[in-house]
ZAMARGU-4260 file (C-alpha; in steps of 0.2 Angstrom, whole numbers, plus 5000, padded with zeros to 4 digits):
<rodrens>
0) 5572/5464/5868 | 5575/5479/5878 | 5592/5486/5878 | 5600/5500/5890 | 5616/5507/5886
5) 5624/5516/5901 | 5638/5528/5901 | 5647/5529/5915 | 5653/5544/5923 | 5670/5554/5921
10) 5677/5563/5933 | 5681/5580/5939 | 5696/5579/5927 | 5704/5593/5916 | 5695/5588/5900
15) 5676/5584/5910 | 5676/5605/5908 | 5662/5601/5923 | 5665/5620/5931 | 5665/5630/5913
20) 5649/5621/5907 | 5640/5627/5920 | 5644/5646/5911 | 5631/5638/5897 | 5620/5629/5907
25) 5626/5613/5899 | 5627/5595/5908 | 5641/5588/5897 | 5656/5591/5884 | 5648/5580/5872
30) 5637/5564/5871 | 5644/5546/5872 | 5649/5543/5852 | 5653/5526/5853 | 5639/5521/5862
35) 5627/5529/5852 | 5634/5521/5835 | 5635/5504/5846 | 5614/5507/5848 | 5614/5511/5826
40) 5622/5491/5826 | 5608/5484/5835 | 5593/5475/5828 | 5580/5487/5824 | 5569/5478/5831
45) 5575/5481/5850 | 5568/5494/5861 | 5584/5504/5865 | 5587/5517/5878 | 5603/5529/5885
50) 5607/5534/5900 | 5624/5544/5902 | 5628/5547/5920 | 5638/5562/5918 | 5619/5571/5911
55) 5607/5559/5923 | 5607/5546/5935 | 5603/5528/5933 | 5587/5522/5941 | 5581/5507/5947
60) 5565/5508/5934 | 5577/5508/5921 | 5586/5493/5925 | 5570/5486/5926 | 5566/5489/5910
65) 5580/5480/5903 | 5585/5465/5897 | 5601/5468/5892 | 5613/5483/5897 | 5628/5487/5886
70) 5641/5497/5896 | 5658/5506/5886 | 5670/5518/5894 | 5688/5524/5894 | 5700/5520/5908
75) 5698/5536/5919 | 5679/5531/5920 | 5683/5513/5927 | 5677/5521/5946 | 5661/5523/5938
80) 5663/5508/5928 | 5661/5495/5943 | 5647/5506/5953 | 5638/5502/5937 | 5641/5484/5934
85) 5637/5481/5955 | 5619/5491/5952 | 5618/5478/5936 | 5624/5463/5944 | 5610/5469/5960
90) 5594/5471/5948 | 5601/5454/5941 | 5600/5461/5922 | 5615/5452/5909 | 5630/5465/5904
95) 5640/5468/5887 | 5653/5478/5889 | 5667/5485/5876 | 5676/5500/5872 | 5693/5506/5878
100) 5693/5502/5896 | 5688/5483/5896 | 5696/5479/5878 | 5716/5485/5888 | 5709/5476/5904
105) 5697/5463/5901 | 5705/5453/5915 | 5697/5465/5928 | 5679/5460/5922 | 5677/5443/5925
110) 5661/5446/5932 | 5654/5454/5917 | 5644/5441/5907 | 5650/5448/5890 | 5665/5457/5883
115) 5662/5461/5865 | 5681/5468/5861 | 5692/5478/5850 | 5682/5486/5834 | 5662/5484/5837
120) 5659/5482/5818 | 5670/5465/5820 | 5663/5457/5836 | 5649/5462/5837 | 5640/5454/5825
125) 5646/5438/5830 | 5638/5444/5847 | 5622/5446/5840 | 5621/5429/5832 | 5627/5418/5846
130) 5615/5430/5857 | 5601/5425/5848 | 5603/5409/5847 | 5605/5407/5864 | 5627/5402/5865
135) 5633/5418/5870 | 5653/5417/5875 | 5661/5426/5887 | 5675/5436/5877 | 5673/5440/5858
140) 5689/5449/5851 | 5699/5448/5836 | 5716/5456/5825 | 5707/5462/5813 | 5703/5480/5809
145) 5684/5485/5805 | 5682/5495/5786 | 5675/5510/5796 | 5667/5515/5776 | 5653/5503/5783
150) 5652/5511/5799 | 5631/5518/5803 | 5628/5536/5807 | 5626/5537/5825 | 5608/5534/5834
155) 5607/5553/5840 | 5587/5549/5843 | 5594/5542/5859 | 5600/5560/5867 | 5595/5577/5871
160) 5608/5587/5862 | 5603/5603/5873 | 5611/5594/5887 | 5629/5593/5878 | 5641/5608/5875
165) 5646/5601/5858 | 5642/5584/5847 | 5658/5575/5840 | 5659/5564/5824 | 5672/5551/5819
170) 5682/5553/5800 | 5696/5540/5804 | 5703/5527/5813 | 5720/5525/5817 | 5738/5535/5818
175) 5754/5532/5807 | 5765/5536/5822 | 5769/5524/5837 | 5773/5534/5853 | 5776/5522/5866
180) 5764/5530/5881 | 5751/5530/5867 | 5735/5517/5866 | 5728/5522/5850 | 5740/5511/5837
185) 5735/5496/5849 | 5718/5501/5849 | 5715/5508/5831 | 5732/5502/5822 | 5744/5513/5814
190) 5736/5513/5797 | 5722/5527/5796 | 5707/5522/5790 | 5693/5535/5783 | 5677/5538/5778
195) 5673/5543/5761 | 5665/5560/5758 | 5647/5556/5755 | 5647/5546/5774 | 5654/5562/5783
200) 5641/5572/5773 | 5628/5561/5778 | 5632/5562/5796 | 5636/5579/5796 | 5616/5582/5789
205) 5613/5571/5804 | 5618/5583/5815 | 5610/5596/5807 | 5593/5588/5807 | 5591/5585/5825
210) 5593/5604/5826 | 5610/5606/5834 | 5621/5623/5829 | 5639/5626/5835 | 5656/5617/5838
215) 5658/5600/5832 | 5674/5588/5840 | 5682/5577/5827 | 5686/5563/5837 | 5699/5556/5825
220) 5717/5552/5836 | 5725/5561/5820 | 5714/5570/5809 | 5729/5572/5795 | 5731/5552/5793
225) 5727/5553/5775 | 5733/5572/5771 | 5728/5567/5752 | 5712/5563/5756 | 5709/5577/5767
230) 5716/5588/5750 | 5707/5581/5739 | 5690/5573/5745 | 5685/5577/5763 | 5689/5596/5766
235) 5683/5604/5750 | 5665/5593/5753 | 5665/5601/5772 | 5667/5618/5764 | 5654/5615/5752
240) 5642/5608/5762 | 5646/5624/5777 | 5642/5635/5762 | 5627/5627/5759 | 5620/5627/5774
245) 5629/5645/5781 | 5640/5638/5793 | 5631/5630/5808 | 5646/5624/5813 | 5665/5626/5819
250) 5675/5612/5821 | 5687/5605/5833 | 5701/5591/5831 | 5716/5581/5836 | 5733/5582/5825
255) 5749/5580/5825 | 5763/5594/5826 | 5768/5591/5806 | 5752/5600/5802 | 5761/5613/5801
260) 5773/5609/5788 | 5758/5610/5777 | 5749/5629/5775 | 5738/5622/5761 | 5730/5611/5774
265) 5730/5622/5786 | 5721/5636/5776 | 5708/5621/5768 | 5703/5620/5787 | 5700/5634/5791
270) 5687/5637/5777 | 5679/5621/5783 | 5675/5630/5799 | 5690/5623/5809 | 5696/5634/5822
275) 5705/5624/5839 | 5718/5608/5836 | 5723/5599/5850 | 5743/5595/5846 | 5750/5581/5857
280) 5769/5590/5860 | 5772/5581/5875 | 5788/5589/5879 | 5802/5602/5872 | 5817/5589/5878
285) 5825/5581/5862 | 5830/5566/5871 | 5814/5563/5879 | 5805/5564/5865 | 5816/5550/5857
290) 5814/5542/5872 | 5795/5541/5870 | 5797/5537/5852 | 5788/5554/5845 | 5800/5558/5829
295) 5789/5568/5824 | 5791/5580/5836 | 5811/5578/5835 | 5821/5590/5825 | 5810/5605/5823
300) 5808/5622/5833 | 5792/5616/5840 | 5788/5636/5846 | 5790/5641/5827 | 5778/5627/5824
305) 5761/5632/5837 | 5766/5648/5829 | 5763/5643/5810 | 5746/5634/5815 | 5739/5648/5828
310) 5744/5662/5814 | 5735/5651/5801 | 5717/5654/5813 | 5721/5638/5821 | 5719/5638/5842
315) 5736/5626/5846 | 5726/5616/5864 | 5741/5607/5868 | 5747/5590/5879 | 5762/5590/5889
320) 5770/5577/5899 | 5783/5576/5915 | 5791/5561/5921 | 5800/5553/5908 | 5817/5544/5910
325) 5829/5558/5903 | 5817/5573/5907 | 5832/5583/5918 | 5827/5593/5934 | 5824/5607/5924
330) 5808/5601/5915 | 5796/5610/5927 | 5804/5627/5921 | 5806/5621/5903 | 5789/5618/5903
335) 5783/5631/5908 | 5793/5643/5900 | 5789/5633/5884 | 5770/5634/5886 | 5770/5654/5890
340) 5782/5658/5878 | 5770/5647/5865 | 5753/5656/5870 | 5747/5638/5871 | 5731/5644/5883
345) 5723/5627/5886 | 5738/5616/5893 | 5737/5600/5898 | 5750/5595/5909 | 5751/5576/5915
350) 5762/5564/5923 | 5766/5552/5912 | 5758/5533/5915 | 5759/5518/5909 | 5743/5514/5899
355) 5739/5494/5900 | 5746/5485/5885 | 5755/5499/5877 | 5773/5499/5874 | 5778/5509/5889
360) 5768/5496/5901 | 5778/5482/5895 | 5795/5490/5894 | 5792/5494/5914 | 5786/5477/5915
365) 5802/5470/5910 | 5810/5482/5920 | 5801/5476/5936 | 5797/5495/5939 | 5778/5494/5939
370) 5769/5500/5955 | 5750/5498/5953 | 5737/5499/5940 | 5733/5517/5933 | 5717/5526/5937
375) 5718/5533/5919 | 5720/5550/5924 | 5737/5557/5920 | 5734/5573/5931 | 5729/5562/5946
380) 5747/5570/5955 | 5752/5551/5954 | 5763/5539/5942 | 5760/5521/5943 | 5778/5516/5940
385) 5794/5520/5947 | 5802/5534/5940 | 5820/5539/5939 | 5817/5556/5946 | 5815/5555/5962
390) 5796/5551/5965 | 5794/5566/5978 | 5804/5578/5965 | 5793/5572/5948 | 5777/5576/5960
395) 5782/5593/5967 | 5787/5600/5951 | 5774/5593/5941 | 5761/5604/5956 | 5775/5619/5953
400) 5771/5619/5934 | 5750/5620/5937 | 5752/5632/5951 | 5760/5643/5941 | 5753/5640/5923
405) 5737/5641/5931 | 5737/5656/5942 | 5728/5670/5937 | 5743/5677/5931 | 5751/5667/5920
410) 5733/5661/5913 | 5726/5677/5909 | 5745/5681/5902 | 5745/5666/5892 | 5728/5670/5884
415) 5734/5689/5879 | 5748/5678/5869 | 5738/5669/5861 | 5729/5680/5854 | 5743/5690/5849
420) 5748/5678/5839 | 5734/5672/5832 | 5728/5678/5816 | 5710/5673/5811 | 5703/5671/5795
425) 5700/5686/5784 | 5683/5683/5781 | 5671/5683/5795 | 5659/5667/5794 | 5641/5669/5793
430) 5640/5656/5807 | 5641/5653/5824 | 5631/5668/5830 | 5630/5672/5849 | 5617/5660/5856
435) 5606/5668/5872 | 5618/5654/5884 | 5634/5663/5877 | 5627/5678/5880 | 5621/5672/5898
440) 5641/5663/5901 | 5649/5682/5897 | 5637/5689/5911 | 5641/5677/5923 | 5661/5677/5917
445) 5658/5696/5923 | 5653/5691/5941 | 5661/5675/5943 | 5677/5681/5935 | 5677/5699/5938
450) 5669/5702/5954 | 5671/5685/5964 | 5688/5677/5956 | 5704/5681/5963 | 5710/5685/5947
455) 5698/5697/5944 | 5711/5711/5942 | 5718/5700/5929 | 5701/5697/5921 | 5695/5713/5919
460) 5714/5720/5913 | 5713/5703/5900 | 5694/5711/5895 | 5700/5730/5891 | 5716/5726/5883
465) 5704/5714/5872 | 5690/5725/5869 | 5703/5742/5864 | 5718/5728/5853 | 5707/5715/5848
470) 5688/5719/5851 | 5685/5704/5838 | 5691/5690/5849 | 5681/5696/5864 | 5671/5679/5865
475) 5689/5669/5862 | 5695/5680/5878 | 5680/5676/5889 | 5681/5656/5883 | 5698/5654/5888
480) 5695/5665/5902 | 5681/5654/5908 | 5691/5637/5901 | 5707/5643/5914 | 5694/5646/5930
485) 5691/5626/5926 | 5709/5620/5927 | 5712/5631/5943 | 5694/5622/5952 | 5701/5607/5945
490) 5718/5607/5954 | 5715/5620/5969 | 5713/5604/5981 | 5730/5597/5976 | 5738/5613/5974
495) 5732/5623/5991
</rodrens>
């Protein structure tokens, strides 16, 4: 049995990073996890082959080759999705699909000839055995959450890591808190669920073996689920292991803003090699954060709280959101004096959607103030709902607050904050040395940025002020440098 997996294409969307990998002569941000631990589930006995469309097209041979394509993707790759399943349905090969996308919206994939749902260690297997003996259903689902302890380590055979900027691993499953524009507790549930310290080991080693060296994404929707666990098991085994092998790593994570409250954790972190969170702060306006359901961000000077995690040798990334019911007219300028004043460099900004199935979907279901289906993309200039601002007035300040966040300006100021604030750790890591693509992505920052950019005044004052006040974060300067000329390539044809 031949089995292609196919990842579909995202697209030129704030976190594809599409215009700063070419600074490091890199295809993707990283390979397609699920997929790739979909391919470890599979009989071993099948030849198995990946293409992921945002590295390579997909060509007629390979379709040939297959007898069965397996497809998964998230929602803002659903454009993709069904140029993909037209080429399959044309070369006449049989299509699995799961993930994200078809488990919220299954309905849309009738012609699809299996949906394999929710958790992959669940329904799979009952897949499988139907498949083999020849009674293969339509939809396989269930209720029931996988024990992601049994989980395999991912079949990273099937890629070329050189094309990928980073590679990401999965510790958990799941979130305690249930914000109401959020999937993930419909997806994942709202109990975490871990791996135990000898699996992340293992897959960590994995890594390692098939020779890749830099950042690592932990994929997990809230790393600090199990904060006990994390104490107690997981982070002293990553430091040990880091030691061990002298740091070929630096890790990256999701978390929510209480990480802060918890300086142990923070500094345990950081000596694992962590150095960037993404915190989902959504918005500094109280009642719309109890709108949204997001307690945890309620009652707490959230500035003072970026502030605690970036001083701790954390990079705060953070996601904001415009458009809620009891956001005033003032938003757009709360927001951006909020994420200036924060030093927050990489912002993302979105208009806030109603995700399929989530709770938000089927209050403005009930409300009979649904409009269309979402595209996924919450920084697509569009809602799919009505509002209670007025529509014209949500879209125009939303453009006002990335026009200005994102001008040279206020990005290169944002950046000088942030590193102000940020106080890294006292002890400078073995690891992560300056790789020849690094060293070719400052080069071209110099020409691209310095010479070509608009901002280049902004740069090259961003550059000196680094260099003479803080000549260790030179490389941090030039990343988010680079990461901000993205963003603006990324809106200019919105915003022009």
């Amino acid at each position: 049995m031949n089995a292609l997996l196919i990842y579909p294409e995202f697209p030129d969307t704030f976190w594809s990073f599409r215009h700063a990998l070419k600074f490091i002569n890199r295809k993707a941000s990283s390979p397609p996890l699920g997929l790739l631990t979909i391919a470890a589930m599979l009989p071993q006995t099948w030849e198995k082959r990946l293409v992921d469309l945002n590295v390579e097209g997909l060509h007629d041979d390979a379709l040939r080759w297959a007898d069965l394509v397996l497809v998964s993707a998230m929602s803002v790759q659903k454009e993709s999705v069904k140029e993909v399943v037209a080429r399959c349905k044309e070369a006449g090969v049989r299509i699995v699909a799961g993930g994200p996308l078809f488990t919220t919206e299954y309905e849309a994939y009738g012609d699809v000839d299996h949906l394999v749902l929710n958790e992959a260690e669940i329904t799979l297997p009952r897949f499988l055995e139907d498949f083999g003996n020849g009674v293969a259903g339509h939809i396989y689902t269930t209720d029931q959450w996988a024990d992601v302890g049994q989980t395999p380590v991912p079949l990273w055979e099937l890629v070329n890591m050189k094309h990928y900027a980073s590679i990401n691993i999965q510790y958990s499953r799941g979130c305690p808190f249930n914000c109401e524009f959020c999937d993930i507790t419909l997806l994942c549930g709202r109990t975490p669920r871990t791996k135990g310290r000898e699996q992340i080991i293992r897959e960590l080693e994995s890594v390692y073996a098939y020779g890749f060296r830099g950042q690592v994404f932990f994929v997990d929707d809230n790393f600090i689920g199990n904060k006990k666990k994390l104490r107690e098991e997981i982070l002293p085994a990553i430091v040990e292991w880091m030691e061990g092998r002298k740091h070929p790593f630096s890790f990256n994570t999701q978390a929510s803003i209480e990480l802060s409250d918890h300086k142990d954790l923070m500094h345990l972190m950081v000596r694992a090699g962590f150095n960037v969170v993404f915190i989902g702060i959504e918005t500094p306006h109280e009642q719309s954060l109890t709108e949204c359901s997001k307690f945890q961000n309620k009652n707490r000077d959230l500035l003072a709280s970026v502030r605690k995690i970036q001083r701790s040798g954390l990079e705060v990334q953070g996601g904001f959101i415009v458009g809620f019911d009891h956001d005033p007219v003032t938003i757009f300028d709360t927001q951006i004096r909020f994420i200036q004043t924060s030093g927050v460099a990489t912002a993302m900004v979105g208009v806030l959607i109603a995700l399929p199935r989530t709770q938000l979907y089927e209050r403005l279901k009930k409300e009979q103030r649904l409009l269309k289906e979402t595209s996924g993309n919450n920084t697509a200039f569009a809602t799919n709902f009505i509002p209670k601002m007025d529509y014209d007035q949500l879209i125009n300040g939303y453009k006002k607050v990335l026009k200005t966040l994102y001008s040279p300006g206020h990005c290169y100021a944002r950046i000088r904050t942030f590193l102000r604030e940020y106080i890294p750790p006292q002890k400078k890591k073995k690891a992560i040395r300056f790789r020849p693509n690094y060293i070719a992505a400052f080069f071209r920052s110099l020409v691209v940025l310095g010479i070509v950019g608009k901002g280049r005044f902004h740069y090259w004052r961003l550059l000196l002020w680094t260099m003479f006040t803080r000549p260790g974060r030179l490389a941090q300067a030039v990343t988010l440098s680079i990461y901000g000329f993205h963003f603006r390539k990324v809106f200019e044809r919105h915003l022009s």
